[in-house]
C-alpha positions as CSV (number, residue, x, y, z in Angstrom):
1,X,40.3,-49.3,7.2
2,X,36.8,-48.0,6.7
3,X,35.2,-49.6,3.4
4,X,34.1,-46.4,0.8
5,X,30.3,-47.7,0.8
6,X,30.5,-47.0,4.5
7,X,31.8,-43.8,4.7
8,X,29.4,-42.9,0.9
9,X,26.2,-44.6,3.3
10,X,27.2,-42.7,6.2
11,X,27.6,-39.4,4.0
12,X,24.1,-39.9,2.7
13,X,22.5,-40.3,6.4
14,X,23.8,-37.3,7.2
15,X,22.9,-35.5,4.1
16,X,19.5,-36.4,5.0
17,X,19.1,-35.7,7.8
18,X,20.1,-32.2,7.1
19,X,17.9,-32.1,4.5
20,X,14.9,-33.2,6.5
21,X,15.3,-30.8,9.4
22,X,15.7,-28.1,6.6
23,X,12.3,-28.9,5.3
24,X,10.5,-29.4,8.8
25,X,12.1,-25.6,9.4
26,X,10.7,-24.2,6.4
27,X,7.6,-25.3,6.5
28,X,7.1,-24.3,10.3
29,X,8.5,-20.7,8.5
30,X,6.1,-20.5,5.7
31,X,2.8,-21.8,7.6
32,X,1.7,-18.4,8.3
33,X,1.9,-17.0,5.3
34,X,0.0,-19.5,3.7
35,X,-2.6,-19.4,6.3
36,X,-2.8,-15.8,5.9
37,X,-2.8,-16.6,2.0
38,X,-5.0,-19.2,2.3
39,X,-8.1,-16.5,4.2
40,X,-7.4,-13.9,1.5
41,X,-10.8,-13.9,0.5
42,X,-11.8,-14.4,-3.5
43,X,-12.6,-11.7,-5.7
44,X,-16.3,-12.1,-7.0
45,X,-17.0,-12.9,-10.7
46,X,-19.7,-11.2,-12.5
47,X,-21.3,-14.2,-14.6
48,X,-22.0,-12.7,-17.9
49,X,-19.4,-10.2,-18.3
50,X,-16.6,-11.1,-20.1
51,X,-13.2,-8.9,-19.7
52,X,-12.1,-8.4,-23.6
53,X,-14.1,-9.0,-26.4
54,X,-13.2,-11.7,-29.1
55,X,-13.2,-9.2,-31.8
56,X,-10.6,-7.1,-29.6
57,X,-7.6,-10.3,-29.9
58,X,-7.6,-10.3,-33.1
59,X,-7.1,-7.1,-34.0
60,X,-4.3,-7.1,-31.2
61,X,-3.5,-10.4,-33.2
62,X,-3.2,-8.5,-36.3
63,X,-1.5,-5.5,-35.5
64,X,1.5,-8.1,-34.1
65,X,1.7,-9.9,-37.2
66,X,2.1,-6.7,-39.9
């Protein structure tokens, strides 16, 4: 007879194993898109200009509340 923390360790090895080969499979999957992602070049930020005014949220703010 096979003790239960054998058969619960061997379950677990296995487990793991399918896990890892999971992940290694994935990540072999998703490396071109994130390499793709990852060259996407960044928009460019005009230093001064802000997109909404201060005065503009809170009458947004406002308007939600009445």
């Amino acid at each position: 007879m096979v003790p239960l923390w054998a058969c619960v360790t061997l379950a677990t090895l296995i487990t793991c194993l399918i896990y890892s080969g999971l992940n290694w499979r994935l990540g072999n999957a998703a490396e071109p898109l994130l390499r793709a992602i990852y060259q996407t070049p960044l928009p460019q930020i005009m230093p001064g200009r802000r997109p909404t005014s201060p005065q503009a949220l809170l009458d947004l703010h406002q308007r939600l509340t009445t």
